[in-house]
N, C-alpha and C positions, 0 to 999 in steps of 0.2 A: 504494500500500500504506500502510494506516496504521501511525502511529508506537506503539511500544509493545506492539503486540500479542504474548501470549503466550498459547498454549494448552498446557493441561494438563490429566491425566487420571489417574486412581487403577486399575489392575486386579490382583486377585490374580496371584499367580505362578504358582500352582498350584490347580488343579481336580478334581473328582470327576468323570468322564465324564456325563451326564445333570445335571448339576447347576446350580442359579442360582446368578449371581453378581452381586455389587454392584456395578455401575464408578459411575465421578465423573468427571466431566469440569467442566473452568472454563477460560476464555478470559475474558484479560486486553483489554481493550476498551473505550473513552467510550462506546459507540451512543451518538451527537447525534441526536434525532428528527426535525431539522428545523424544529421549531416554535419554539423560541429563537431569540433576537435577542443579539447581541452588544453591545460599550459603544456602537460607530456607529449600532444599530437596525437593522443590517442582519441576516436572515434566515440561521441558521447551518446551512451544507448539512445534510442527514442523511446520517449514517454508522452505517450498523449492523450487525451480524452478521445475515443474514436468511436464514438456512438452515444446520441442525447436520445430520449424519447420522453415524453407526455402522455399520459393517460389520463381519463374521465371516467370514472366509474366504470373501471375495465376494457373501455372503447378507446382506441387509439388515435390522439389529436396530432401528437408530428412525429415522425420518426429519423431523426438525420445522422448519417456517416459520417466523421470525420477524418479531412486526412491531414499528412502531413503541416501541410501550410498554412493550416489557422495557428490563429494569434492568442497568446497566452492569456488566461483567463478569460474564455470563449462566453461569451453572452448571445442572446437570443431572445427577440421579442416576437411574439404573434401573436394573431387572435383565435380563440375558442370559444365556439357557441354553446351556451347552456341552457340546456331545455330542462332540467331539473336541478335537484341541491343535489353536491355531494362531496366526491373527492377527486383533486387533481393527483396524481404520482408522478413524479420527475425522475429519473433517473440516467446516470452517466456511468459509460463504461469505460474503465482504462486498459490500457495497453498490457498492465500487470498484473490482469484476473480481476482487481480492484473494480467493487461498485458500490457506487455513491449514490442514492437518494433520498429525497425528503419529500411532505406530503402534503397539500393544505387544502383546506376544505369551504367549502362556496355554498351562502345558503340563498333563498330565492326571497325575495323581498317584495 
């Protein structure tokens, strides 16, 4: 598990049944490409987040790859429509088996 990591996410509290919402998510993260050399010259493993996903009450809102070439503490905003209360699940996959997530939950107003 890498050192430091921390994920975090923004979602309303509250919802219009039918309605879009804005979430944010960021995870605190190096991703090392790989492609850097350290002061010895030797080749510095890669480490990276390489897969985000979102869930709604078990239904799947985004699912993204990551590769190489994104930039260190990867953020992500979109929208997800919510037709009931419930719960969002975030979760991040790293390069070293490591997975990362958190939950928050949405009630309808």
């Amino acid at each position: 598990m890498a050192s430091g990591v921390k994920p975090r996410v923004k979602v309303p509290k509250t919802a219009a049944a039918g309605e879009a919402v804005t979430i944010k998510s960021l995870i605190s993260h190096k991703m090392e490409s790989g492609q850097r050399k350290d002061k010895e010259g030797n080749v510095i493993p890669r480490s990276i987040i390489n897969r985000f996903t979102c869930e709604f009450n078990g239904q799947m809102v985004i699912d993204v790859t990551l590769e190489p070439a994104i930039s260190t503490n990867p953020y992500f905003q979109f929208e997800a429509t919510v037709p009931e209360a419930g719960e969002f699940v975030f979760t991040w996959y790293d390069d070293d088996g490591s997975v990362y997530d958190t939950k928050k939950k949405i009630e309808i107003a």
